[in-house]
C-alpha positions, 0 to 999 in steps of 0.5 A: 295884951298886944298880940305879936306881929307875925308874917303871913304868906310872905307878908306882915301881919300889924299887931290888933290894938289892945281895948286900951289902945283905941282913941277915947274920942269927946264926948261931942267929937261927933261924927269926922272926916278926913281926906287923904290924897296920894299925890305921886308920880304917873306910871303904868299900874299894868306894867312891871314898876320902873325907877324911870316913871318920874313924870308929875304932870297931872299935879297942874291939877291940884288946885282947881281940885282943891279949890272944889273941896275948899268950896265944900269946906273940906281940908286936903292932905296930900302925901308927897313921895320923892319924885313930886318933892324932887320936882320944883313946879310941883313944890310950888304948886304946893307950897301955894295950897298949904294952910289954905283951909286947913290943908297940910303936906304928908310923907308917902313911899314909893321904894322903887323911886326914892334914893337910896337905890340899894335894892332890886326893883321887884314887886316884893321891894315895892312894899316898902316895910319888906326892905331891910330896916336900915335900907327903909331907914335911909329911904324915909330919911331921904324923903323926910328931909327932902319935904322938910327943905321943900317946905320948911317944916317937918312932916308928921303924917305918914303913908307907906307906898302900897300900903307897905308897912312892915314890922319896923315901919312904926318904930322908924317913924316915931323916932324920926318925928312923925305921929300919924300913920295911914297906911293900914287899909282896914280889911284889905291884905295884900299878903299873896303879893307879899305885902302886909295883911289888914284883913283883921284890921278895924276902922277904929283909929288906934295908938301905936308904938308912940303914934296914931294910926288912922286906917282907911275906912273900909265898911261891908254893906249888903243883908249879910254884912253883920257877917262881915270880915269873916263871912267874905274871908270865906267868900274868897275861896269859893271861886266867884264868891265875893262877886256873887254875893255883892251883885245880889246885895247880900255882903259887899266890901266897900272902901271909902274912895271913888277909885273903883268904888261905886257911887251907890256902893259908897252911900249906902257904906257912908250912910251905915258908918255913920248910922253905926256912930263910926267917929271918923271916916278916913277918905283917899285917892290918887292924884293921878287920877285927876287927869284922865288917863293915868290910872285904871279909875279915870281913863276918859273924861267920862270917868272923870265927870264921874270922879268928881260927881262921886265926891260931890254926892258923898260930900252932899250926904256928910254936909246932911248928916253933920259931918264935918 
């Protein structure tokens, strides 16, 4: 039996998958990837969120990007909110990368810049599953028929802003012609903002109210990382803990993108999925962050020199190991 969705601390917690629920892969499926861009806006991500950070100057970025991934074999999906579809250079850049190698156009959320503009802009708002359903509703209408316009086809994949899910994210999806969701962080809760809590979430693609979802992949490395979820849920209420334990090499909690993550950090997390049989691993980033200066990851040349050497070790260790 399906467990119950249930709120904590102010945020949703996703019902776990049934046995019966997790994607029966072939037999010769092997070992996948994917690669999730979240291809928005540039704002202040120190700052209080503001309807006004419209600007999409650092998509001109896009195609020298998807040209080094094409050169490595690997597909891009970008996941497009309001202001990059409300912008016609931006489309264009796009329409301009679409089925070149595989490559597809996505939904994202961002509440605080998608019409309509029913609510207050707060940081409980920002998580687009706390908004009452019809207001959600009528944002991912907006959003979905601005993308279907933009590009003449209806997107089927689908990222909530933040990661904010909420208990009728799913339904509203699945009934407006989506099939895939990514917006589940697997091991991550963003409860004590008031967002929804992954923590029990695994990297186990699963089937959902009529969809599939696909978390982004999160692994624990380090001597203890057997212990895994429940040893860093503990880790957390000892002031320093996590922080400790992951110097010393005993647990770490790793997701599987260059924002944030170091690039030793991400091998020994790529080498351990995929030496645990992991089927898919599911990669992403910010588009912002392919100019410097736009978000916390990638302030300098520097950072981006490092962004891009990240990507080029991670994809050299998947093309070793048979990774498609």
């Amino acid at each position: 039996m399906r467990d119950p969705p249930v709120n904590v601390a102010g945020g949703y917690r996703p019902p776990l998958p049934a046995p019966a629920d997790l994607i029966a892969w072939p037999a010769d499926f092997g070992t996948r990837f994917t690669v999730f861009v979240d291809t928005e806006e540039e704002f202040d991500w120190h700052a209080p969120l503001s309807r006004e950070s419209r600007a999409t100057t650092a998509v001109a970025a896009l195609p020298a990007t998807h040209a080094r991934f094409a050169a490595a074999g690997v597909p891009l999906n970008f996941m497009i909110d309001h202001p990059i579809v409300s912008n016609p250079a931006a489309v264009d850049i796009l329409r301009s990368l679409i089925g070149q190698g595989g490559t597809t156009i996505g939904t994202q959320l961002h509440p605080w810049v998608n019409p309509p503009f029913d609510e207050a802009v707060t940081p409980h708002n920002s998580f687009p599953g706390n908004l009452p359903m019809t207001l959600e509703a009528a944002k991912l209408d907006s959003l979905t028929a601005a993308i279907t316009d933009a590009f003449g086809v209806p997107p089927i994949a689908y990222r909530a802003g933040r990661y904010g899910i909420g208990p009728q994210t799913v339904a509203l999806l699945a009934a407006r012609g989506y099939r895939i969701d990514s917006s589940m962080r697997a091991r991550y809760s963003y409860a004590s903002e008031g967002g929804p809590d992954f923590s029990a979430i695994d990297n186990a693609p699963f089937r959902i109210g009529g969809m599939i979802e696909l978390p982004l992949t999160t692994m624990f490395t380090g001597l203890l990382r057997r212990a895994g979820q429940p040893l860093y849920a503990r880790l957390g209420q000892v002031p320093r803990g996590r922080g400790l334990f992951a110097r010393t090499g005993m647990l770490a909690r790793v997701a599987l993108t260059p924002e944030g993550m170091p690039l030793a950090d991400a091998l020994e997390a790529v080498r351990i999925a995929l030496g645990e049989g992991l089927p898919l691993l599911n990669f992403s980033f910010h588009s912002p962050s392919l100019v410097p200066g736009h978000t916390p990851y990638v302030r300098d040349r520097t950072d981006l020199a490092a962004f891009y050497r990240w990507w080029d070790k991670v994809l050299a260790m998947l093309d070793l190991r048979g990774a498609p």
